[in-house]
N, C-alpha and C positions, 0 to 999 in steps of 0.2 A: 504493500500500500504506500509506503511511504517513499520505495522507490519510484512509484507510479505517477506519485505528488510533485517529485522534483520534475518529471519528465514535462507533467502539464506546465508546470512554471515555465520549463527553458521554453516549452510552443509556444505557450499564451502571454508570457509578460516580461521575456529577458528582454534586454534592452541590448544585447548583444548575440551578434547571429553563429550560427553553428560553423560556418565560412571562415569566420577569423582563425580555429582553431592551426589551419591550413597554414595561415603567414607564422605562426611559433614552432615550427619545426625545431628552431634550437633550442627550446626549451628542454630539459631533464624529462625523459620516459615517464620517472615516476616520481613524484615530489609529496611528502609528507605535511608541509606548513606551510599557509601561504597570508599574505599580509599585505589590505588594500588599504594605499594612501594617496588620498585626494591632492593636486599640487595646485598650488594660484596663488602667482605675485610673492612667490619668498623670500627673505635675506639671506645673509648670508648664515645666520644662524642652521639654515637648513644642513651646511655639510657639518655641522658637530651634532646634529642629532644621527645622520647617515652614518660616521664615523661609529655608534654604537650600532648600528643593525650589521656593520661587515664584522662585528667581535661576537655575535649573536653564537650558542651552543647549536649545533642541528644546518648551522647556516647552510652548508653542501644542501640540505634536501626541501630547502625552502626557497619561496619567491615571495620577491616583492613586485607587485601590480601598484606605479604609479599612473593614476590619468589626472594629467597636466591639461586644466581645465582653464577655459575663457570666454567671455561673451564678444563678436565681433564687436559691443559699442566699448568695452572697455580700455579702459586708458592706453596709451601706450608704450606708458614704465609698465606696466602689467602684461602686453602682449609680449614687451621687449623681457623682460624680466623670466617669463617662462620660455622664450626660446632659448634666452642664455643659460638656464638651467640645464635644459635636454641637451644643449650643445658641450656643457661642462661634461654631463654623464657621460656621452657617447665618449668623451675623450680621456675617460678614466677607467673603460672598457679591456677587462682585459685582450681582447679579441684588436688587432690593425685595423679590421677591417668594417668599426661599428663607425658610419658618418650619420651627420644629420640630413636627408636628403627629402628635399619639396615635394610633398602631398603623400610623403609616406606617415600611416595613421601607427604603425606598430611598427616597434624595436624591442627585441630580445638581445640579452649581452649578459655579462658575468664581470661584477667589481673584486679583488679578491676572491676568488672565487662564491660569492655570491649571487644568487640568479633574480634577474631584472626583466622586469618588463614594462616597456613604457607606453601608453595608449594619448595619443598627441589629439588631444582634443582642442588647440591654442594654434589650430591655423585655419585658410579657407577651405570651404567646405564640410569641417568638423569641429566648427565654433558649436558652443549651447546656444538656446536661445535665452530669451528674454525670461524671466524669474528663474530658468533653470541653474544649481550650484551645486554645491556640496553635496545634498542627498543624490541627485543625478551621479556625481560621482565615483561617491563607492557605491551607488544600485550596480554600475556598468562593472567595475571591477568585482563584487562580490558575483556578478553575476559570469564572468571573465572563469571565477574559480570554479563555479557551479556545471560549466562544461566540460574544464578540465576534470571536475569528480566524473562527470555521468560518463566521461569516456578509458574513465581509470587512467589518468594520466595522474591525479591526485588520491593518493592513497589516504590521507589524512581528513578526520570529519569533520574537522573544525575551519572555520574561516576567519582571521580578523583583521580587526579595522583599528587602524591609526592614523598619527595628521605629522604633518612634514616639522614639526616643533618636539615630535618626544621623541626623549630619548631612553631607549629599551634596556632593560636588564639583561644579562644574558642567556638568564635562561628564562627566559620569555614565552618561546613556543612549546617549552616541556612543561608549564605548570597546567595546560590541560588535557583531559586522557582519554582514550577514545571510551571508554565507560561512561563518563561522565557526560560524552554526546548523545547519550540517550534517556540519563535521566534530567541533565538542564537545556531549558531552551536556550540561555546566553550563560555567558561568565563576562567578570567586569575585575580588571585589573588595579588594584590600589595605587594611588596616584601624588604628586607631588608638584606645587607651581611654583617654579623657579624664579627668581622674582629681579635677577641680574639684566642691568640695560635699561628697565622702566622707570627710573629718575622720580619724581616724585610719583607717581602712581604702584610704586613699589606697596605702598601701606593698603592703597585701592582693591590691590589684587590679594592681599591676603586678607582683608574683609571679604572678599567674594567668595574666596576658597571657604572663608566659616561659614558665610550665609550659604553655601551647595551643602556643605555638610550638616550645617545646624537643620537645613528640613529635613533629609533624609534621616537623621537622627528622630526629629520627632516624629516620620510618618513611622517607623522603629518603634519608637514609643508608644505610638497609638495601636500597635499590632495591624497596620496596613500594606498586604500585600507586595505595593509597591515602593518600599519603604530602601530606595537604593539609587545614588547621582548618575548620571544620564552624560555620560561623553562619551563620544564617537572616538575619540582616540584612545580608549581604555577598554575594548568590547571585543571579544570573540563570539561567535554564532558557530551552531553547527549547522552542516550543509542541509539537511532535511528539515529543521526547525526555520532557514529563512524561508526556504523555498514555499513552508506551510503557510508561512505570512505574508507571501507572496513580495518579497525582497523588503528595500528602502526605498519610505516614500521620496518624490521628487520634490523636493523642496529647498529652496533656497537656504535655511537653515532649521535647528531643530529638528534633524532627522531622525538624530539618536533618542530623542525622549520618544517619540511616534512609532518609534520600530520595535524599541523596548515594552513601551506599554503594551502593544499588539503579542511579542514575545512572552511575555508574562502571562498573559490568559492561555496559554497553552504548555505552560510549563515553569516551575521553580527559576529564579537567577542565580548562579552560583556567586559568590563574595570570594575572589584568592585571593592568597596571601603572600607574604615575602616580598624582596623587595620592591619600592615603588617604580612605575614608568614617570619621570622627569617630563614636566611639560613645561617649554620656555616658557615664559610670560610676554604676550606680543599683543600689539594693538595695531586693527585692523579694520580703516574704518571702514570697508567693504561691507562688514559682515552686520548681516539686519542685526541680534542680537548673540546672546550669549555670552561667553568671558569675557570678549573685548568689547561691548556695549556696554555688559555693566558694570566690571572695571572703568572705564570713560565716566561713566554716570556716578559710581562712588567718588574718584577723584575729582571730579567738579564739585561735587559733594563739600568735602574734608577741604578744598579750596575755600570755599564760603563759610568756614566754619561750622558745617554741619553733619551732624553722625547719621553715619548710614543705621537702616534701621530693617530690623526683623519679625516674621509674624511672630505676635501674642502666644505664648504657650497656649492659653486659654481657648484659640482656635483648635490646636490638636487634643487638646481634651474633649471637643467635643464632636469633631472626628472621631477620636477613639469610644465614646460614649455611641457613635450612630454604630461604628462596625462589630462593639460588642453587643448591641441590639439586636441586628441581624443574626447576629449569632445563636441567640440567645431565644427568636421569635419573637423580640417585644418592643417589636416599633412605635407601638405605642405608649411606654414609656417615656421616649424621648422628650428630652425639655422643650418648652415652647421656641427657643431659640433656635436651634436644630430643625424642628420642623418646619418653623417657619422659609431659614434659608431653600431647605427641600422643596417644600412648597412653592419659593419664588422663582426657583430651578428646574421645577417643571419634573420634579424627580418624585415627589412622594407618591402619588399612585403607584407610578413603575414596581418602587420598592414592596409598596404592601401587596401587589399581586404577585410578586416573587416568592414573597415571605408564604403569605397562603393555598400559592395554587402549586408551590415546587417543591420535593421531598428531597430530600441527601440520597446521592452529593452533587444531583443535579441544582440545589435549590443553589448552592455554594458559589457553582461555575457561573450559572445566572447571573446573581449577584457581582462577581469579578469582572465577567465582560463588561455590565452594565455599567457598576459604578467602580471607573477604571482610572489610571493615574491622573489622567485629563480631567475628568470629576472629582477627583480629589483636591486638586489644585485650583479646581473653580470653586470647590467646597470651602475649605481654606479664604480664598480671597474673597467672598461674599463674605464669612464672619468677619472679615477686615475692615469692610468695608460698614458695615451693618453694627456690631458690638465691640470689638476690641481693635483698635487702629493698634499698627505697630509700633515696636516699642525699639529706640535707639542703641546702638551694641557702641558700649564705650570703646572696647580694645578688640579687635581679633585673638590675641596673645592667651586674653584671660575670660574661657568660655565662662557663659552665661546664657540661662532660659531656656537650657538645655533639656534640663527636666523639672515638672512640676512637684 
C-alpha cells in the first residue's frame, strides 16, 4: 500500500519528471542519505556551512540536492549572486571536467568526495514564478529523492531538508534508522543560532530563538500534540510519510510548519538528540516572515526601547484545559472563556459532534486532524487578543512564563 502511495504521488503531484533521472547518470548506483537544500542570494557564509557537510560520517553514500532558486523579477545581486555560487561549485569539482554551461538545468559532481547535485532553477527558462520560493524548492528536491527511492537508486528511507546557513554535525545522517521510518512521520534535529556578524540584532535573535522555544515548550505543557519548533532546516521525512502528505506545500515561506502539521496527523514526530545543527544568524529581507522578519521586528523593537513580548501562560492553560476536555468527554465543562473563543472560531459545534458521534481511537484522530497546529495557534492568539494580551520577556538569558 504504501508503496502504491509513493507511486501515485510521483504520477499525480511531483513537481519533477521521471526524464530527469536520465541526465544523473553520474550519480552513485546506490546512495543511503540524501539532503535537500534550497539556494537564493547567499554570502559568503555559505562555504563554512558547506565546509561541515564535506567532514559529514556516511558522506561517500550520500547526496546533497541543491536547487538554486530565483524569480526572473529578482534583483540582480541575486541573479548575479546564485550564478557565482554554481560557478564557484562546478570549480571545486573534483571531476576537470564539471563547467557551468547555458541552459543546462542539472549538474552532478563530487566535492571531496562528496556527491552533489545541482538543479539550476536561476536562469531563463527555469526561473519560479511569481509567489513561488522556498516551499517550491525543497517540494522539487525532496521530490528529486522520491525517484531516486522508487527506482532503488536510494536505499535509505529517510529524506532531509536543510538551508544553505547550517552547519551539520557529523554524524548527522546516522542519528536516524531505518526502524524508526516507520514508526515516525518526521524527526527534527536540535538546533542552535549563531549569533556572529548581526551587530546589534545579535540580542534580537536570541529573543526569537526563546520566543520559538518558549511556545513549543508551553504547547509541551498543555499536552498538545503539536507541541514541537517548525524549521525547514532541522527536518528529516521518510520517503513514504511525504509522499502520504503529498510532498511541500508551494509556498513562499512557512513550508515547514504546513508540512509538519499535515505530518503529525499521520504519525508521532521524533525529538533527536546530540549535538546541535549551527544555524548562522542572517537577515534576509526577501523572506515574507520567519527568523529574519522577526529578528528585524525584535530589533526595531529593543531600538525604541521596547521589550519584545510573549503569549500569557494563561493562554496555554486554557489550551491545555480544552485538550484535556476532549479527552476526558467534557466539553462542557469548559470555562466561558474557552468556549467562547471556540465559539467565535466557528469550532464548537465541530468539536461536540466529534466528542458525541466518534468512539476511540477514531474519536482521537478526528479530533487531531480537526483541531490541528494551525488551530492551535489561532486558538492561542484569539485569547491574546480577547483576555490576556502579552506579556514583555525582560532577558532571553533568564527564562521566564515558562511554566504556570
Amino acid at each position: 500500500m504504501r508503496n502504491l502511495s509513493l507511486q501515485k504521488y510521483l504520477r499525480s503531484h511531483s513537481d519533477v519528471s521521471h526524464d530527469i533521472l536520465q541526465t544523473l547518470e553520474e550519480l552513485p548506483s546506490k546512495l543511503s542519505h540524501i539532503c535537500v537544500v534550497p539556494i537564493k542570494n547567499e554570502s559568503e557564509e555559505f562555504w563554512k556551512s558547506l565546509e561541515t557537510w564535506l567532514r559529514l560520517r556516511s558522506k561517500a553514500e550520500a547526496l546533497f540536492i541543491l536547487v538554486i532558486n530565483a524569480r526572473q523579477t529578482d534583483s540582480r545581486a541575486c541573479l548575479a549572486a546564485n550564478q557565482a555560487l554554481v560557478e564557484k561549485l562546478l570549480s571545486r569539482s573534483d571531476s576537470a571536467n564539471s563547467k557551468l554551461r547555458e541552459g543546462q538545468y542539472s549538474y552532478c559532481f563530487k566535492i571531496q568526495a562528496t556527491n552533489f547535485c545541482v538543479l539550476h532553477h536561476s536562469q531563463q527558462g527555469f526561473f519560479f514564478k511569481e509567489k513561488q520560493g522556498v516551499g517550491l524548492a525543497r517540494k522539487i528536491g525532496f521530490d528529486l529523492a522520491c525517484q531516486l527511492f522508487a527506482t532503488g537508486r536510494m536505499q535509505g528511507s529517510w529524506i532531509h531538508s536543510s538551508d544553505a546557513d547550517a552547519r551539520l554535525p557529523d554524524d548527522y545522517f546516522l542519528r536516524v534508522s531505518e526502524s524508526n521510518a516507520q514508526e515516525f512521520s518526521a524527526a527534527l534535529y536540535p538546533f542552535f543560532h549563531l549569533t556572529d556578524g548581526l551587530g546589534d540584532y545579535k540580542e534580537a535573535l536570541r529573543f526569537y530563538d526563546y520566543s520559538i522555544r518558549y511556545y513549543a515548550d508551553q504547547l509541551k505543557w498543555a499536552r498538545s500534540p503539536f507541541a514541537y519548533v517548525s524549521l525547514g532546516s532541522c527536518l528529516a521525512i521518510p520517503v513514504q510519510a511525504y509522499a502520504q502528505v503529498r510532498g511541500f506545500p508551494n509556498r513562499e515561506a512557512g513550508e515547514d510548519f504546513y508540512i509538519l502539521n499535515k505530518l503529525r496527523k499521520i504519525g508521532p514526530i521524533q525529538e533527536l538528540v546530540g549535538q546541535p545543527i549551527e544555524l548562522q544568524g542572517r537577515l534576509r529581507t526577501e523572506v515574507l516572515f520567519g527568523t529574519t522578519q522577526s529578528t528585524l521586528k525584535i530589533g526595531d523593537q529593543l531600538k525604541k526601547g521596547c521589550l519584545p513580548e510573549l503569549y500569557d501562560p494563561r493562554c496555554f492553560a486554557e489550551l491545555k484545559e480544552l485538550l484535556t476536555a476532549f479527552r476526558d468527554s467534557q466539553l462542557e465543562r469548559l470555562s466561558e472563556r474557552t468556549r467562547f473563543v471556540l465559539q467565535k472560531q466557528g469550532h464548537w459545534a465541530e468539536l461536540l459532534k466529534i466528542q458525541e458521534q466518534e468512539r476511540e481511537p477514531r474519536r482521537s484522530q478526528r479530533f487531531l486532524e480537526f483541531f490541528d497546529a494551525l488551530k492551535s495557534l489561532r486558538f492561542v492568539h484569539e485569547m491574546t487578543r480577547e483576555f490576556y494580551p502579552k506579556q514583555a520577556l525582560k532577558s532571553p538569558r533568564q527564562p521566564q512564563l515558562v511554566q504556570l
